[in-house]
N, C-alpha and C positions, 0 to 999 in steps of 0.2 A: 504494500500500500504506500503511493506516496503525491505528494502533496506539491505544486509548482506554483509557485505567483508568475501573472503573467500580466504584464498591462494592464497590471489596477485590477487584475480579478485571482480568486484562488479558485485553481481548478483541483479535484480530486479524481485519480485514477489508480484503482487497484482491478484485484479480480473480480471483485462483484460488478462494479457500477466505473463508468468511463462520462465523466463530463466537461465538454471542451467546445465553450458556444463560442461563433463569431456575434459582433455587435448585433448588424441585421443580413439581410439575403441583397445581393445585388439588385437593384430597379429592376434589371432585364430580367431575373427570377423569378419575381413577383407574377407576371399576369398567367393571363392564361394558356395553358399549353396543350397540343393534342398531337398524338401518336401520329407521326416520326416528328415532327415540328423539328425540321431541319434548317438551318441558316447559315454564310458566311459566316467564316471567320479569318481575322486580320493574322495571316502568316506567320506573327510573333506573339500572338496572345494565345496559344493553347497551356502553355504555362500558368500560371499566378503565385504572386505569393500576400497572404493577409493577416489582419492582427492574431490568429492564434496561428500561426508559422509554429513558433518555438513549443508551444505544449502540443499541438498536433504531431512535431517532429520527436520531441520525445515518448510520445506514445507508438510511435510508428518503430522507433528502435527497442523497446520494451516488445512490441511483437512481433521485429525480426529475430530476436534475438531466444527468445522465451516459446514461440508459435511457429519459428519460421517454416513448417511443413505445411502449415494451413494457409500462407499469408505468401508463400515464393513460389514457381512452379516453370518449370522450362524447357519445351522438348528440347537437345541439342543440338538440333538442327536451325534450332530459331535465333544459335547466335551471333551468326550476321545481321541480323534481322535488329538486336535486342542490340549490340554491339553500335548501329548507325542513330538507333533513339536516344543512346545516351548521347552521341558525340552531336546529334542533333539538340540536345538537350544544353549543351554546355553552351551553346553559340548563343542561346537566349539568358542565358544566367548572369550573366553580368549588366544585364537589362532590367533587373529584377534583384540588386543588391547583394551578388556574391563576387568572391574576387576566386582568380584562378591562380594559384602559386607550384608552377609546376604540376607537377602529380597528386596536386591535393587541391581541393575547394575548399576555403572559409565560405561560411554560410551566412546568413544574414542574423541568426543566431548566436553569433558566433563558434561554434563548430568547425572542425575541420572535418574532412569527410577526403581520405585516400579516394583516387580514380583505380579502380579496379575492372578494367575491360575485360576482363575473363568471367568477371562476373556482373555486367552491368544492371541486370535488374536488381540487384542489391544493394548496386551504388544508387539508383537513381532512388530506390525506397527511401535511404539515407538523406537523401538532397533535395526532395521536391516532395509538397504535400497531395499532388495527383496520385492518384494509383493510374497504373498503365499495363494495359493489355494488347498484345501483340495476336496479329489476326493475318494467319496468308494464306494466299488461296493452294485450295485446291481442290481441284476437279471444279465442280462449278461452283464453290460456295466457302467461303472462307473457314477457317478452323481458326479456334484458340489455342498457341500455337508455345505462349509462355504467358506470365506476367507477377506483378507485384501488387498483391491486391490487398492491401491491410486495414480498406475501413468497406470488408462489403455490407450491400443491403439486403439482408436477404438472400445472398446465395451463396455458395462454396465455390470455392476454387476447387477443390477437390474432385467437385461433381460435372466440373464442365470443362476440365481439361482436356485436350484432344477432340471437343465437338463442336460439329459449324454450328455457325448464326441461328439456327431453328432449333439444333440441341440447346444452345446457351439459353434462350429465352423460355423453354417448355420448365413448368407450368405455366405463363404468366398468361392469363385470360383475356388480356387486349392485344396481346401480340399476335392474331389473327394470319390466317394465308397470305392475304393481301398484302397487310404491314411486310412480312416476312418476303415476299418480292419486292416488295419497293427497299426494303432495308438492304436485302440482296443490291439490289441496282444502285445501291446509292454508294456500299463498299466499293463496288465494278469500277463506278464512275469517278471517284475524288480521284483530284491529281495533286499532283505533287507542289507544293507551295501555294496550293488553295485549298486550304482543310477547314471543317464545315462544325459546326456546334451544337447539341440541343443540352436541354435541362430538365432536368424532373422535379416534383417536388409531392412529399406525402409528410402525415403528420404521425408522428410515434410517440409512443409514451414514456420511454429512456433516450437520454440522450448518446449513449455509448457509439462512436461510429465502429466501431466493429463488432455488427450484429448480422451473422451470416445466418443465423437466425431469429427473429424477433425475439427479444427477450420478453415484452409482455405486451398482452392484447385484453381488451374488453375493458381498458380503463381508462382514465383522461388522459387525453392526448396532448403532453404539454408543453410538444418541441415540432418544428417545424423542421424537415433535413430536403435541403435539396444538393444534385448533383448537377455540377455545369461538365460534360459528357463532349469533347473534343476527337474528332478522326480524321488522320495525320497521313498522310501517302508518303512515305520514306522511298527518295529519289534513286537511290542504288539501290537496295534489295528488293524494291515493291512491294513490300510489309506494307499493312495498314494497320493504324497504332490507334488505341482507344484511350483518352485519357480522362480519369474522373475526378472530377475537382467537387469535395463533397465539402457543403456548411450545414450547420445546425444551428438555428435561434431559439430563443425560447417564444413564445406564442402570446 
């Protein structure tokens, strides 16, 4: 169990309970949104970084380090693939308040965080509060292929390793045939330095971001968690990269 001041707020995060709000949800979060509610996005904004950076980032190494079976996963063949998103990753970092000292990142935390290319979805776990899923095709329909996923909602990594686009979403009951072609075409279609954004948002009753299962239902709902959801066409491998940028406010 333990306990971090952060910008004027105490967050507590142990094994039972994980609480880590930002202030509020971006403008663009707020209104309304409906399945695929896809949009541009500006080339150097699939990154962020926001006031709960540093308790988000030490929660995230609490369960690399403590979970990493549940929270890391990579076929390896995916690591050319995982390899160009970090090196894509570094080129926007210092856009976004990191310094690059050789073989190592200072963070905006201040953290260092070694560059470890052999194992880049570990590095980028360590460096960046997205979770990122790596997605390439094959045959006609992309697979999950690796990623670092430590704040999921609702789903395991475990269970959706190795399966396309229509595995990854089964059960979800709006993700319909239709959606599941269009979602298909919309993988097909991004290119490369035009990568496109949506956002979700659902109200839960723990604030915990990593609840790959609900932790509780039937009771007041007294946080609001959405994810700003980035897909990235990595220009040498042809990877397409899924990044989750998740907040939580209170309601």
């Amino acid at each position: 169990m333990s306990f971090l001041h952060d910008n004027g707020k105490w967050l507590f995060y142990g094994p039972q309970m994980t609480e880590i709000l930002q202030d509020q949800l971006p403008p663009a979060q707020t209104v309304e949104n409906k399945l695929p509610g896809v949009g541009p996005c500006d080339p150097d904004d699939w990154l962020r970084v926001d006031e709960a950076y540093a308790a988000q980032m030490t929660y995230r190494a609490e369960l690399l380090t403590e979970n990493r079976e549940a929270v890391l996963w990579m076929d390896p063949a995916a690591l050319p693939a995982a390899q160009e998103v970090l090196e894509e990753a570094l080129h926007l970092l210092p856009g976004l308040g990191f310094e690059r000292a050789g073989d190592e990142v200072i963070c905006p935390d201040g953290r260092i965080v070694p560059l470890d290319h052999h194992q880049p979805l570990l590095t980028l776990g360590h460096l960046v509060q997205e979770d990122v899923c790596i997605l390439e095709k094959q045959g006609d329909e992309h697979v999950l292929t690796g990623a670092v996923l430590c704040f999921p909602a609702n789903w395991r990594l475990s269970e959706k390793a190795g399966k396309p686009l229509i595995g990854i979403h089964i059960p979800v009951p709006e993700y319909t045939d239709d959606i599941a072609r269009r979602v298909q075409r919309m993988f097909n279609g991004v290119r490369a330095g035009r990568p496109l954004w949506r956002f979700n948002r659902l109200s839960y009753v723990e604030a915990d971001l990593h609840q790959p299962r609900r932790k509780a239902v039937g009771e007041v709902e007294r946080f609001d968690r959405s994810e700003r959801q980035c897909i990235i066409r990595m220009p040498r491998t042809d990877a397409v990269i899924f990044t989750i940028h998740t907040w939580v406010v209170r309601r």
